[in-house]
N, CA, C and O atoms as a Maestro MAE file, in Angstrom:
{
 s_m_m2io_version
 :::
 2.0.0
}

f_m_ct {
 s_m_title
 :::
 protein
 m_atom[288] {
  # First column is atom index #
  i_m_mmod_type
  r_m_x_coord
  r_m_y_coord
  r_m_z_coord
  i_m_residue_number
  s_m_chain_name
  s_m_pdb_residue_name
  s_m_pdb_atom_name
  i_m_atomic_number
  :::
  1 25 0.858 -1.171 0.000 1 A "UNK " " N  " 7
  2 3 0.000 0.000 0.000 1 A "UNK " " CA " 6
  3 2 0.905 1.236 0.000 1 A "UNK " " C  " 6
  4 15 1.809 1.520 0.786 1 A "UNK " " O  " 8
  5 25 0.443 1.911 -1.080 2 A "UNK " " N  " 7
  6 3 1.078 3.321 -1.054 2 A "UNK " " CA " 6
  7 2 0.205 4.846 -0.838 2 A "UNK " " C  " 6
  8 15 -0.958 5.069 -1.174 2 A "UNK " " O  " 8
  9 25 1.452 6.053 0.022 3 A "UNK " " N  " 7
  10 3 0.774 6.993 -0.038 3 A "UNK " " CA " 6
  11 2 0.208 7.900 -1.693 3 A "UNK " " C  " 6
  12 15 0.909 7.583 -2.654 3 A "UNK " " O  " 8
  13 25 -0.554 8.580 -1.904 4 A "UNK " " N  " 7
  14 3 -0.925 9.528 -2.711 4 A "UNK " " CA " 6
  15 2 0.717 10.450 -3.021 4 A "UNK " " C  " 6
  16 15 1.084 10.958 -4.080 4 A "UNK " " O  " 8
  17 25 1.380 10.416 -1.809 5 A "UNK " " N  " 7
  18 3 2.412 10.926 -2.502 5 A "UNK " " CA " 6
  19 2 3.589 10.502 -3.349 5 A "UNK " " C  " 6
  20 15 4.423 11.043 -4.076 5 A "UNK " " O  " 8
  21 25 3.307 9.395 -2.962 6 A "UNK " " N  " 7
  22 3 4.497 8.205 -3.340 6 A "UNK " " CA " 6
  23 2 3.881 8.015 -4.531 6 A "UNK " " C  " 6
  24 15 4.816 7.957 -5.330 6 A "UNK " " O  " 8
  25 25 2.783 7.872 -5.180 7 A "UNK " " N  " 7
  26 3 2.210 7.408 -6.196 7 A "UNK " " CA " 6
  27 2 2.143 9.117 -7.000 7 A "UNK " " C  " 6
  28 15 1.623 9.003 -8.111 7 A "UNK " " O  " 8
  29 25 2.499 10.438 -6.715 8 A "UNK " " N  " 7
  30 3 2.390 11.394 -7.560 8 A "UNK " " CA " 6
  31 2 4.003 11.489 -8.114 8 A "UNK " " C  " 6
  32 15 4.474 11.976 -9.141 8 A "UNK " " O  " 8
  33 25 4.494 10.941 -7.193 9 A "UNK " " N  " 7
  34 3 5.801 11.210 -7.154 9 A "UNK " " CA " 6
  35 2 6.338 10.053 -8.443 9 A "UNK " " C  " 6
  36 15 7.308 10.377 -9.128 9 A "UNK " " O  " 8
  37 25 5.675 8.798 -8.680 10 A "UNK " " N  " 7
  38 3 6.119 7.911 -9.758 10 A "UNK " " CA " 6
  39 2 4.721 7.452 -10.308 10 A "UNK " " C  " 6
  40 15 4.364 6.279 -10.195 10 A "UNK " " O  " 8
  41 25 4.040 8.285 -10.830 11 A "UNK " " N  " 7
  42 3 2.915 7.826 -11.233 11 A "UNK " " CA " 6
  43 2 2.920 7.163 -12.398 11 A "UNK " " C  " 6
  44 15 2.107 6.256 -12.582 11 A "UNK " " O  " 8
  45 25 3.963 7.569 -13.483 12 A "UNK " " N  " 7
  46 3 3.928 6.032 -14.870 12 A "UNK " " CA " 6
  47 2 4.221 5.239 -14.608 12 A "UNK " " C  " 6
  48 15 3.481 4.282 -14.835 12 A "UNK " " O  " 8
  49 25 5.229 5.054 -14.081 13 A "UNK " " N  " 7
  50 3 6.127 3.938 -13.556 13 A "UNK " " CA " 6
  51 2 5.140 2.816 -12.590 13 A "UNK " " C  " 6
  52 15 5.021 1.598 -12.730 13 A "UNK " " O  " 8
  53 25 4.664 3.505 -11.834 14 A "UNK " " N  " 7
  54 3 3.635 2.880 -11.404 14 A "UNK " " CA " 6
  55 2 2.825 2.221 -11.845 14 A "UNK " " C  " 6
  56 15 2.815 1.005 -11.656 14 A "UNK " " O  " 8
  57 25 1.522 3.131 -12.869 15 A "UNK " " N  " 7
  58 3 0.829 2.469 -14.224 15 A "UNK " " CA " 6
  59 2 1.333 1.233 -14.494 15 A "UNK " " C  " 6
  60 15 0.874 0.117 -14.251 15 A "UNK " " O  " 8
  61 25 2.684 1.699 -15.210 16 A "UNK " " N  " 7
  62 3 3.388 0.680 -16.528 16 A "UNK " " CA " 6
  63 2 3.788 -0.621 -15.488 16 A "UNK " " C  " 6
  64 15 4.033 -1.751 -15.911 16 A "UNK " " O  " 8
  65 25 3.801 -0.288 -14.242 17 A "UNK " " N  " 7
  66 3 4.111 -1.483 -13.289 17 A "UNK " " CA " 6
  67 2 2.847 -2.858 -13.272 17 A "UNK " " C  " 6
  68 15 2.964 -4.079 -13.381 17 A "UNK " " O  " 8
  69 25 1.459 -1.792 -13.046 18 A "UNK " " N  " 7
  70 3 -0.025 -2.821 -13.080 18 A "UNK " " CA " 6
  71 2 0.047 -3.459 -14.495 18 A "UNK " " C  " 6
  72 15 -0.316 -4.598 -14.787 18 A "UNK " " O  " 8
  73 25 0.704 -2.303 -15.516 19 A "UNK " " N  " 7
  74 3 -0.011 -2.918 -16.899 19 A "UNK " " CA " 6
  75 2 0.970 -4.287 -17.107 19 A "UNK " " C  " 6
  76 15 0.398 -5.092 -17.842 19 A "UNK " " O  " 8
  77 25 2.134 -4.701 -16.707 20 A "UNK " " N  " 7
  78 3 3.051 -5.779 -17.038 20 A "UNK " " CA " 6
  79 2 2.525 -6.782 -15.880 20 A "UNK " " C  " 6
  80 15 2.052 -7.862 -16.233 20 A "UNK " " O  " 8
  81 25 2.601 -6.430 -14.410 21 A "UNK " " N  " 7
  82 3 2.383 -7.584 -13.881 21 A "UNK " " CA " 6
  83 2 0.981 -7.959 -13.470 21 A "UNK " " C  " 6
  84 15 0.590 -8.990 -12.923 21 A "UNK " " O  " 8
  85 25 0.219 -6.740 -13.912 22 A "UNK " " N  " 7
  86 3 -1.509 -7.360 -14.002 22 A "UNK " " CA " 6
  87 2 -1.677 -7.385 -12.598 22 A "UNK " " C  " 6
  88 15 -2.877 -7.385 -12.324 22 A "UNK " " O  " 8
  89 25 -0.956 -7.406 -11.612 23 A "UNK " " N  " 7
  90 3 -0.808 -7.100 -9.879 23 A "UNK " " CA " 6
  91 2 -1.284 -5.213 -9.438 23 A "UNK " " C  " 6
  92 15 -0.596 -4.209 -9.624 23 A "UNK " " O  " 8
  93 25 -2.700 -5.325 -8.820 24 A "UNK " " N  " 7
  94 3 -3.310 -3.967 -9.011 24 A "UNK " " CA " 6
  95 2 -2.227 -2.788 -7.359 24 A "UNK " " C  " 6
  96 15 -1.509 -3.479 -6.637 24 A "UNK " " O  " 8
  97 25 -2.264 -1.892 -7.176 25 A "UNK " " N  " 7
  98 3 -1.583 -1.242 -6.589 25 A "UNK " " CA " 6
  99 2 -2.930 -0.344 -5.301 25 A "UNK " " C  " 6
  100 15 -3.950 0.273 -5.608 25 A "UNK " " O  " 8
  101 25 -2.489 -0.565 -4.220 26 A "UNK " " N  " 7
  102 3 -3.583 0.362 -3.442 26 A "UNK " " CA " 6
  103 2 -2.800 1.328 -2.902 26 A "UNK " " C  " 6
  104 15 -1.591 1.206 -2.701 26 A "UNK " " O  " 8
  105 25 -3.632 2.542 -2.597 27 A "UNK " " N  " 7
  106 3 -3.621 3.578 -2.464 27 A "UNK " " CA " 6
  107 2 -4.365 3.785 -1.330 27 A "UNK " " C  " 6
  108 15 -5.557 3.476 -1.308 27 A "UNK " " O  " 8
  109 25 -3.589 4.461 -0.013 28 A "UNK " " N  " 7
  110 3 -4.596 4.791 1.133 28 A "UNK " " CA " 6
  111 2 -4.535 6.392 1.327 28 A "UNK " " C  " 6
  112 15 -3.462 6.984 1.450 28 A "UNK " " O  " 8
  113 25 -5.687 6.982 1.342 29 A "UNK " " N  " 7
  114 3 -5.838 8.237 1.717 29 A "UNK " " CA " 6
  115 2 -7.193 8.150 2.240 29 A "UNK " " C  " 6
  116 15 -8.170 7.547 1.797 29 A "UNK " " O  " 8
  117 25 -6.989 9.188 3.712 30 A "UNK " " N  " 7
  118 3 -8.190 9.838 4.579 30 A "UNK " " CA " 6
  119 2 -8.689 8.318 5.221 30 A "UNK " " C  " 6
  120 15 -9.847 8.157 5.605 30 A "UNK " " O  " 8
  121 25 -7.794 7.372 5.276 31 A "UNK " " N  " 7
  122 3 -8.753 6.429 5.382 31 A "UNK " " CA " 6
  123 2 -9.433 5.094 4.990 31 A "UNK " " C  " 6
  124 15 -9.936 4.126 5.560 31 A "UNK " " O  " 8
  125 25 -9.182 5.554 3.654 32 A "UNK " " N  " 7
  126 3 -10.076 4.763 2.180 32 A "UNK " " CA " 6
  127 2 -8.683 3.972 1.496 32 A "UNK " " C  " 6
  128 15 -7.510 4.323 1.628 32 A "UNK " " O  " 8
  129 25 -9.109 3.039 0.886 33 A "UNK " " N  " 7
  130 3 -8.104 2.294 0.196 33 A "UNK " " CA " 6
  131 2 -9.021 2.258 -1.081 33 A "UNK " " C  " 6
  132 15 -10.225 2.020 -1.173 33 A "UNK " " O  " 8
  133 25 -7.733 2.682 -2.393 34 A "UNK " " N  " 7
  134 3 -8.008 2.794 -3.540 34 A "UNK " " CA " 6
  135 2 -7.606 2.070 -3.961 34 A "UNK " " C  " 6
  136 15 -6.804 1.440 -3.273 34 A "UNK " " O  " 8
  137 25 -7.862 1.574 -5.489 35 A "UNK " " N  " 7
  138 3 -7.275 0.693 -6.180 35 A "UNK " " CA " 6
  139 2 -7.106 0.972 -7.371 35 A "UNK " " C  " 6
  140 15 -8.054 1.396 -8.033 35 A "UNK " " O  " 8
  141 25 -5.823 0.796 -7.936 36 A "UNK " " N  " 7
  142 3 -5.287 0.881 -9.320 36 A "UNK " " CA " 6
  143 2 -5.246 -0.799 -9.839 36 A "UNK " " C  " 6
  144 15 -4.571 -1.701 -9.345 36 A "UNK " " O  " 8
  145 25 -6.326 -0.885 -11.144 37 A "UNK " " N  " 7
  146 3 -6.297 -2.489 -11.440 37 A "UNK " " CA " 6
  147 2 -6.659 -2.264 -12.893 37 A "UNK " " C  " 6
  148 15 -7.253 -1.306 -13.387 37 A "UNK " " O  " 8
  149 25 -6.190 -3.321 -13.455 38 A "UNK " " N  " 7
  150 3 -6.579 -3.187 -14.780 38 A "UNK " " CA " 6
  151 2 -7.988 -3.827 -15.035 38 A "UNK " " C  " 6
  152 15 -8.220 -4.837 -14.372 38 A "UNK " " O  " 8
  153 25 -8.892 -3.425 -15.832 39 A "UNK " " N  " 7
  154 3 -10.111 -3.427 -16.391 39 A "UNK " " CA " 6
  155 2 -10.251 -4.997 -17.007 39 A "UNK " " C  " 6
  156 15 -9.097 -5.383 -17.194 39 A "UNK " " O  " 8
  157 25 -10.982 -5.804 -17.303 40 A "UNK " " N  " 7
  158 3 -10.911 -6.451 -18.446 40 A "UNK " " CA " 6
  159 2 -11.538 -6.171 -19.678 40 A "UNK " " C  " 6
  160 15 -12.605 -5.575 -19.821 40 A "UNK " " O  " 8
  161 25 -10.757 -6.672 -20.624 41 A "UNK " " N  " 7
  162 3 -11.030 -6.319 -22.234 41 A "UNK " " CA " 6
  163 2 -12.669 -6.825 -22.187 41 A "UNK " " C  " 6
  164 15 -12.854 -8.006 -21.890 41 A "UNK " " O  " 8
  165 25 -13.687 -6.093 -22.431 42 A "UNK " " N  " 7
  166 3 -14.558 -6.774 -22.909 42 A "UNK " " CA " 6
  167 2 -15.319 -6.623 -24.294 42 A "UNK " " C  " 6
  168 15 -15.416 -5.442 -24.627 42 A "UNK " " O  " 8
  169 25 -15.856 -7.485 -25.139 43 A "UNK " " N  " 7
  170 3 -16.223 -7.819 -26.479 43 A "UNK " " CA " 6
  171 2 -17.110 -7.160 -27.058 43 A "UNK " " C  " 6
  172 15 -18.218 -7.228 -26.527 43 A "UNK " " O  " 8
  173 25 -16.991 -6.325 -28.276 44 A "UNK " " N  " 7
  174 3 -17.951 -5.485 -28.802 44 A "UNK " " CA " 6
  175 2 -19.419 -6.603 -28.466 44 A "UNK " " C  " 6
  176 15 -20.360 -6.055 -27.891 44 A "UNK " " O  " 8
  177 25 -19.543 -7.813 -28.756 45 A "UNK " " N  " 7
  178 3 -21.027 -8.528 -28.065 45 A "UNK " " CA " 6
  179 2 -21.244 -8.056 -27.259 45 A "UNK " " C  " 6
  180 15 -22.439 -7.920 -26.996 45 A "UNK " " O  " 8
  181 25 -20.610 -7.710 -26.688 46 A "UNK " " N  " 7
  182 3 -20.951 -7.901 -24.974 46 A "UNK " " CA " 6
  183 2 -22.160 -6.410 -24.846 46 A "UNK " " C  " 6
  184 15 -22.802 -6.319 -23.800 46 A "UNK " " O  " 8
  185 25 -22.266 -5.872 -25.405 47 A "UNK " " N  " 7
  186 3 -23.123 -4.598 -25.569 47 A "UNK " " CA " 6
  187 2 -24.200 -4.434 -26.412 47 A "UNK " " C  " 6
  188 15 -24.878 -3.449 -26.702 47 A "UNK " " O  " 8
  189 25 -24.238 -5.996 -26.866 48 A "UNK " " N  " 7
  190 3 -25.698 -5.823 -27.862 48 A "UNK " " CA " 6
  191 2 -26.969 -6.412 -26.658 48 A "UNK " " C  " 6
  192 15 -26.923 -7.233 -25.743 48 A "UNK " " O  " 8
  193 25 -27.841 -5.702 -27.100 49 A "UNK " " N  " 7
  194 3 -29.032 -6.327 -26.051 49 A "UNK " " CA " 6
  195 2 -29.962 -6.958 -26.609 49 A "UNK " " C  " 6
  196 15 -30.607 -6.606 -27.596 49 A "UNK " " O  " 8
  197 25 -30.079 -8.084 -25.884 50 A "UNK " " N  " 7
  198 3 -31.138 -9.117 -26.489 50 A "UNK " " CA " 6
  199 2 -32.926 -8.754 -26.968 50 A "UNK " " C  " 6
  200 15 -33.791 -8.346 -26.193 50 A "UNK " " O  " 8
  201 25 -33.069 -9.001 -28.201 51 A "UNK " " N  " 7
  202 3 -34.124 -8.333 -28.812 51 A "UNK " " CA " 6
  203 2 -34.835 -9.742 -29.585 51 A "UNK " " C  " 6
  204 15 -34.508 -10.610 -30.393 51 A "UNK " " O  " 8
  205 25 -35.989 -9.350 -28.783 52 A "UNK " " N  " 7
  206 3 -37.207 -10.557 -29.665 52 A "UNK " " CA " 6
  207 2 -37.919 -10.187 -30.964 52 A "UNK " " C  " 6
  208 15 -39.005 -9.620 -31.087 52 A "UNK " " O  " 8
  209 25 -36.942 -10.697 -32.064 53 A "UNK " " N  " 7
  210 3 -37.832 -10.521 -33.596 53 A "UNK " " CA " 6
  211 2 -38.771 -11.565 -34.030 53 A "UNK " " C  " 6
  212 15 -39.879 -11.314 -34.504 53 A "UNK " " O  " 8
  213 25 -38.407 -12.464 -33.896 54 A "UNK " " N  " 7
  214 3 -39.923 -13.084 -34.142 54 A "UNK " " CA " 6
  215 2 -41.114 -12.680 -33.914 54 A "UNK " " C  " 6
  216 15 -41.457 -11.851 -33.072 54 A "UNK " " O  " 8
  217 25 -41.699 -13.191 -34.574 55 A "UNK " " N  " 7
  218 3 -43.084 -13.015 -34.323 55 A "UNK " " CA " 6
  219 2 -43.951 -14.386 -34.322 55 A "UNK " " C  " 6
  220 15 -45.165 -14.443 -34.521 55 A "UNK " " O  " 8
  221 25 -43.162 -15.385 -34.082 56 A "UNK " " N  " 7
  222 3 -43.571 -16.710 -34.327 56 A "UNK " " CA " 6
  223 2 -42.646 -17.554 -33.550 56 A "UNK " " C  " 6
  224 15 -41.521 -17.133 -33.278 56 A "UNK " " O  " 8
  225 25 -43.042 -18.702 -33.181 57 A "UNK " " N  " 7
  226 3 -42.107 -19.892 -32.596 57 A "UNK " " CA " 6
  227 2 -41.116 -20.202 -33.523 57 A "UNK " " C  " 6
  228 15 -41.574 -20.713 -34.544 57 A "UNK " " O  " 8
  229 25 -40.062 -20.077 -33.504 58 A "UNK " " N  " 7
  230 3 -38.796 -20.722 -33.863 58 A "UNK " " CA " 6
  231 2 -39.210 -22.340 -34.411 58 A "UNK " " C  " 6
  232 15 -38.891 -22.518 -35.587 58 A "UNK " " O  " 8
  233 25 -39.772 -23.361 -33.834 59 A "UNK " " N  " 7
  234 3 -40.491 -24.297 -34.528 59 A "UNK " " CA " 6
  235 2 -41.747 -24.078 -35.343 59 A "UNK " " C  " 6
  236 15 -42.390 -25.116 -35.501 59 A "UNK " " O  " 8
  237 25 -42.080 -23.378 -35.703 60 A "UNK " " N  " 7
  238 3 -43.042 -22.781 -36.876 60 A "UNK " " CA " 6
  239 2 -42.233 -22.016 -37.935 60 A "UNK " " C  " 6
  240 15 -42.906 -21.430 -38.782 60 A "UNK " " O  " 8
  241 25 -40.570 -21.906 -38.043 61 A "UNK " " N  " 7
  242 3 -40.130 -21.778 -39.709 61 A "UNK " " CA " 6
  243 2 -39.322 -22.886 -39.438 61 A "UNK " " C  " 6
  244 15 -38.928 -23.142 -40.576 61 A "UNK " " O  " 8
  245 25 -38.936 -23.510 -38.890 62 A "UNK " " N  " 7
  246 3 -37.622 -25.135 -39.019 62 A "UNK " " CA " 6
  247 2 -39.135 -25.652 -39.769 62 A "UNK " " C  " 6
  248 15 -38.963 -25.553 -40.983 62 A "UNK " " O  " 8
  249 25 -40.397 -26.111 -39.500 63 A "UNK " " N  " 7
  250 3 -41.349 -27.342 -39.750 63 A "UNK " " CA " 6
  251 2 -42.391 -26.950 -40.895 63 A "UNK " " C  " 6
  252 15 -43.102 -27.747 -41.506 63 A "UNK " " O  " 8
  253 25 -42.320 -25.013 -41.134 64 A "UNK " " N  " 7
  254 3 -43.343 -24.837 -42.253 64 A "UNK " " CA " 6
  255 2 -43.021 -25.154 -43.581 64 A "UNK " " C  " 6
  256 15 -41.821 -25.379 -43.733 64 A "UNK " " O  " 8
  257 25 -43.562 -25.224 -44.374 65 A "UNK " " N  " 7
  258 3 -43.805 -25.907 -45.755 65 A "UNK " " CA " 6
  259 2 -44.109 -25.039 -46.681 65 A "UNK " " C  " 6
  260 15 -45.276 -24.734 -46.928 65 A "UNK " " O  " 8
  261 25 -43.048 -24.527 -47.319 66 A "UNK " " N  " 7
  262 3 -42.901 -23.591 -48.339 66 A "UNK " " CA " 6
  263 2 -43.710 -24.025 -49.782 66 A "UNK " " C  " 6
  264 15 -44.016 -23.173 -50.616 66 A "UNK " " O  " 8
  265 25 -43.900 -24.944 -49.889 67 A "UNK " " N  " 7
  266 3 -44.262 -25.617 -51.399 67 A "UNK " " CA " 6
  267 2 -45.025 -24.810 -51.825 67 A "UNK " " C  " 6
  268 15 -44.962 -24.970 -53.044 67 A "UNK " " O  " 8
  269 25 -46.070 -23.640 -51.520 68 A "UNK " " N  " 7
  270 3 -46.977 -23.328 -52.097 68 A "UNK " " CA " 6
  271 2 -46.563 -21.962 -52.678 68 A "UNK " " C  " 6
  272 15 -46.726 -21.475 -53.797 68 A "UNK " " O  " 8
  273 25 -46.086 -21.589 -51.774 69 A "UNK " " N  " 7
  274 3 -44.781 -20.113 -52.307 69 A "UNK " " CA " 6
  275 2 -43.545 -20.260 -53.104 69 A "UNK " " C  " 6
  276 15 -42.928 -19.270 -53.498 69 A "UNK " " O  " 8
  277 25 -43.019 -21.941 -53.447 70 A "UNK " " N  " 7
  278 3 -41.550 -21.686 -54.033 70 A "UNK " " CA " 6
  279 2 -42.324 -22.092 -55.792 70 A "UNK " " C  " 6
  280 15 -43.324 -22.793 -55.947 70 A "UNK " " O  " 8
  281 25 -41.759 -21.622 -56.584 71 A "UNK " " N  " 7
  282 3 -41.995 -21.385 -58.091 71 A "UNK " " CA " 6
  283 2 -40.884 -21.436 -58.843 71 A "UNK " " C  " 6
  284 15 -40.166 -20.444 -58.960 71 A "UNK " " O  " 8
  285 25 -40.586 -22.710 -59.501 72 A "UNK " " N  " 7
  286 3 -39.544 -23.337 -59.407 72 A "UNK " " CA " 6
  287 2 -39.070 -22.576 -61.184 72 A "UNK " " C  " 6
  288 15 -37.995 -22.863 -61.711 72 A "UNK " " O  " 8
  :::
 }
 m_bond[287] {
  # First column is bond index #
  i_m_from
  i_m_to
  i_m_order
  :::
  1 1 2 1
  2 2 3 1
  3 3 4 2
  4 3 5 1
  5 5 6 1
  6 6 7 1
  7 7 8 2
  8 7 9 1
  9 9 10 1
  10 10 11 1
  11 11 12 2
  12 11 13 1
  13 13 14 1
  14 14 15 1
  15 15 16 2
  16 15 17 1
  17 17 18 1
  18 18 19 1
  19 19 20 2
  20 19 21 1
  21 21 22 1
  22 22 23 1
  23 23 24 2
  24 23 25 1
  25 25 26 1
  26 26 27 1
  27 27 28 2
  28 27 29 1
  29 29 30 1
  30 30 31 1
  31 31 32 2
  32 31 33 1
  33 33 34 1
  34 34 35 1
  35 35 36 2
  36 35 37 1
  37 37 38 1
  38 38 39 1
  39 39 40 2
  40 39 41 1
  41 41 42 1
  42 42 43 1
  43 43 44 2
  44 43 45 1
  45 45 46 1
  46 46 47 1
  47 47 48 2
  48 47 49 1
  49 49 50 1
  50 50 51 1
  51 51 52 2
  52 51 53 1
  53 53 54 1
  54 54 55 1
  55 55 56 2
  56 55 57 1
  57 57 58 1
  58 58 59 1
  59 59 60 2
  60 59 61 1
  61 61 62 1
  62 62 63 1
  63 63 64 2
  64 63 65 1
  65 65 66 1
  66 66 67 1
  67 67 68 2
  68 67 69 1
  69 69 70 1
  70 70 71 1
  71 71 72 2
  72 71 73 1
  73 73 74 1
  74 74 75 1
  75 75 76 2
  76 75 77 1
  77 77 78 1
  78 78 79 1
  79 79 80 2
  80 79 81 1
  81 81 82 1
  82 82 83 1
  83 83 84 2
  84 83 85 1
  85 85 86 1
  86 86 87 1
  87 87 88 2
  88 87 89 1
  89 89 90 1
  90 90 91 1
  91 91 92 2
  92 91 93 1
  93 93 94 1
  94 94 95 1
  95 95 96 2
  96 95 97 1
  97 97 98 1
  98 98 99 1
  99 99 100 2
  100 99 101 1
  101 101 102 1
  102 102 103 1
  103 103 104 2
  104 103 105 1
  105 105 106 1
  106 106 107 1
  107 107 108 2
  108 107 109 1
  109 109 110 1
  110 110 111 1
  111 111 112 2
  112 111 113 1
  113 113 114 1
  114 114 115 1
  115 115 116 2
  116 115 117 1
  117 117 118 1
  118 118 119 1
  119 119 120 2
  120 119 121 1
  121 121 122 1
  122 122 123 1
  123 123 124 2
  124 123 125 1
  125 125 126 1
  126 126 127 1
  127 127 128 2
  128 127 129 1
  129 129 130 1
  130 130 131 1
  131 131 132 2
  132 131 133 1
  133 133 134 1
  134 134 135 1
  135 135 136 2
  136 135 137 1
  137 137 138 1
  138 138 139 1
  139 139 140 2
  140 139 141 1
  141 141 142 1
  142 142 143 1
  143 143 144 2
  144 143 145 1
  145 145 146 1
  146 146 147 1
  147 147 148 2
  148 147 149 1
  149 149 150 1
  150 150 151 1
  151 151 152 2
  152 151 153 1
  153 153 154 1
  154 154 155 1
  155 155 156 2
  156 155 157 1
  157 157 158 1
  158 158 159 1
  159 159 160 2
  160 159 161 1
  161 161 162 1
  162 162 163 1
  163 163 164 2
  164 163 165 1
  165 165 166 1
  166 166 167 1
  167 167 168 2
  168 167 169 1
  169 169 170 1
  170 170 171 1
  171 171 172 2
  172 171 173 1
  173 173 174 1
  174 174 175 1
  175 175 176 2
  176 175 177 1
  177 177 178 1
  178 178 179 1
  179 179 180 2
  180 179 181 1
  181 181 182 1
  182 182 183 1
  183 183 184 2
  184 183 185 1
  185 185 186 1
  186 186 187 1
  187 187 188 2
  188 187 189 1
  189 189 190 1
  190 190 191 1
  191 191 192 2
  192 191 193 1
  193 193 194 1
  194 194 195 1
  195 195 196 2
  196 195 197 1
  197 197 198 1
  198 198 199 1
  199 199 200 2
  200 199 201 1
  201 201 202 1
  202 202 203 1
  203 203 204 2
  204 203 205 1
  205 205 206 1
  206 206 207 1
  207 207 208 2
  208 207 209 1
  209 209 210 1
  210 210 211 1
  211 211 212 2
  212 211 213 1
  213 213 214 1
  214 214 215 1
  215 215 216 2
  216 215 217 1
  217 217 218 1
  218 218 219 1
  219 219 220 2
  220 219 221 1
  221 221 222 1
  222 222 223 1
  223 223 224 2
  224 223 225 1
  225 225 226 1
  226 226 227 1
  227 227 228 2
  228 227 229 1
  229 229 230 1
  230 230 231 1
  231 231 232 2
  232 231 233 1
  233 233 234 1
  234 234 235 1
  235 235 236 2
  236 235 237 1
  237 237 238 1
  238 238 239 1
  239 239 240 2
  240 239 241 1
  241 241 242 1
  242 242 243 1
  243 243 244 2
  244 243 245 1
  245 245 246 1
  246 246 247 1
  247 247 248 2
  248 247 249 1
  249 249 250 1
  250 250 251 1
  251 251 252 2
  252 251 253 1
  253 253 254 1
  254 254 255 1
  255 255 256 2
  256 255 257 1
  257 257 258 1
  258 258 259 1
  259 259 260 2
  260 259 261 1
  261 261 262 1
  262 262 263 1
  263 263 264 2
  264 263 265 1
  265 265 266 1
  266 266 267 1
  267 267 268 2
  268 267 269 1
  269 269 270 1
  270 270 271 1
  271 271 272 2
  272 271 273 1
  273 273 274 1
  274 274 275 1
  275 275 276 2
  276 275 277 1
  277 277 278 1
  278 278 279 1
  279 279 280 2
  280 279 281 1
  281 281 282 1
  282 282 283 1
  283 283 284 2
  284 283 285 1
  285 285 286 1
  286 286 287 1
  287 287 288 2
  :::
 }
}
């Protein structure tokens, strides 16, 4: 655990320290313990939200029977 000053005093070095060993760094001031940690990467998916297009059971187009619509 480090002070706020110790951490103004080498603050990249610090950074570039979490970003290699992935080992997050705390910080105590007033009290409170902070934390310097790296984030995880997460996946442009990861932000789509699930949306109901159907308008029908999923087993009502696998089992319907096109024959009368396909025109060969």
């Amino acid at each position: 655990m480090i002070t706020p000053s110790k951490l103004r005093q080498n603050l990249y070095n610090l950074l570039d320290q979490v970003i290699q060993t992935g080992k997050p760094i705390e910080v105590k001031r007033r009290d409170k313990v902070l934390k310097i940690i790296i984030e995880p990467s997460k996946s442009k998916l990861d932000n789509l939200k699930k949306r109901d297009v159907l308008n029908c059971k999923p087993d009502e187009l696998i089992n319907n029977n096109w024959d009368k619509e396909w025109k060969a």
